[in-house]
N, C-alpha and C positions, 0 to 999 in steps of 0.2 A: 070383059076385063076392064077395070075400074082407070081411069087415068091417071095414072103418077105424077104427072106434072100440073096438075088442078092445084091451082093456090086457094088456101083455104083460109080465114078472116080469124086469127085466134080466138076472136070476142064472140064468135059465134060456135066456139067449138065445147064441147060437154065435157069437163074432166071427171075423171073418177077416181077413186082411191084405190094402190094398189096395198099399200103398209097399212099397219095395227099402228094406231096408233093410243096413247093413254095421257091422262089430265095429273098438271102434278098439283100441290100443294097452293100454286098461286091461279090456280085455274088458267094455267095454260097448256099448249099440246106439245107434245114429246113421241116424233113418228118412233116407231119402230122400226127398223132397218134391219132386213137379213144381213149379216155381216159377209155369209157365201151368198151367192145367187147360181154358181153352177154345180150341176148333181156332185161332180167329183168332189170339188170343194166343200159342200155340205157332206158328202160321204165321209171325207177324209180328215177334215178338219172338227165337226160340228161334236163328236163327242170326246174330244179333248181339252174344248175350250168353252169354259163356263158360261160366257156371255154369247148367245146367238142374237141378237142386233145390237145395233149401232142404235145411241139413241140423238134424235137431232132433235134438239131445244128450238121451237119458236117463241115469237115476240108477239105480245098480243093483237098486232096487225096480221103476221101470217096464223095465231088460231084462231083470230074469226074466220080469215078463208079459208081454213083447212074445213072450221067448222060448216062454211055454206059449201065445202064441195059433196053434193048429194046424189051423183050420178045422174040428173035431169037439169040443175041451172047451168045454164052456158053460164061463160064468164063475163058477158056482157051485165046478165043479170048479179053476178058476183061482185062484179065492179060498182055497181048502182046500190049494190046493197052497203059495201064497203065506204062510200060518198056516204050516203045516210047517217053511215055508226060513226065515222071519223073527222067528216067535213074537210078539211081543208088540211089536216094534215097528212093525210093520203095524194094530195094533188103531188105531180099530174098522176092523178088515180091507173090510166088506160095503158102508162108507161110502166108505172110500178108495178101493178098485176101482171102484166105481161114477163116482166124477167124472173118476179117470184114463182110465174106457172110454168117457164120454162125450166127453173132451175129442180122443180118438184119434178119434170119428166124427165128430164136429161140423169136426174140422180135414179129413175124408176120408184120414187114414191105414186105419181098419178101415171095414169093414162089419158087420152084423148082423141074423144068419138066426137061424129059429127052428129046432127039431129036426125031420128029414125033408124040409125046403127045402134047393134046389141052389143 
């Protein structure tokens, strides 16, 4: 049984995509959001109401990250990519990614595996 209480290094953990996401007109990302998430709700509501997601508008800061999330860079390497494309408007880079990769799981857009987990 795996230890529950293991603190883990966010910057070294692998996010992955769990929403569709699509590119609008300005070339940025537009996730797509199940509006239900639970069967009932998806039962009961999904064919009376036209729109099935929620659409969340990024800033072209969160679509290049959305775009470097590939299921293999931790987000250390995210972050180092993100310094490269933006410089110094990103600083402090290790703060900023960290609340944007939380606010992506906590809402259930990503997930987040460690190295050598499927």
């Amino acid at each position: 049984m795996a230890n529950l209480n293991k603190e883990r290094n966010l910057l070294e953990l692998i996010p992955e995509k769990v929403c569709e996401s699509t590119i609008d007109e300005e070339g940025k990302i537009i996730i797509l959001a199940p509006r239900f998430k639970s069967k009932l709700g998806k039962k009961i509501f999904e064919p009376i109401i036209k729109k099935k997601h929620v659409k969340i508008h990024l800033d072209e800061i969160g679509t290049f990250v959305w775009k470097e999330i590939d299921g293999k860079k931790d987000v250390f390497a995210i972050s180092e990519n993100l310094k490269k494309e933006f410089g110094e408007k990103v600083e402090p880079v290790y703060e900023r990614i960290g609340k944007f990769i939380a606010i992506m799981k906590v809402n259930g857009f990503i997930k987040l595996k460690e190295k050598g987990e499927n």
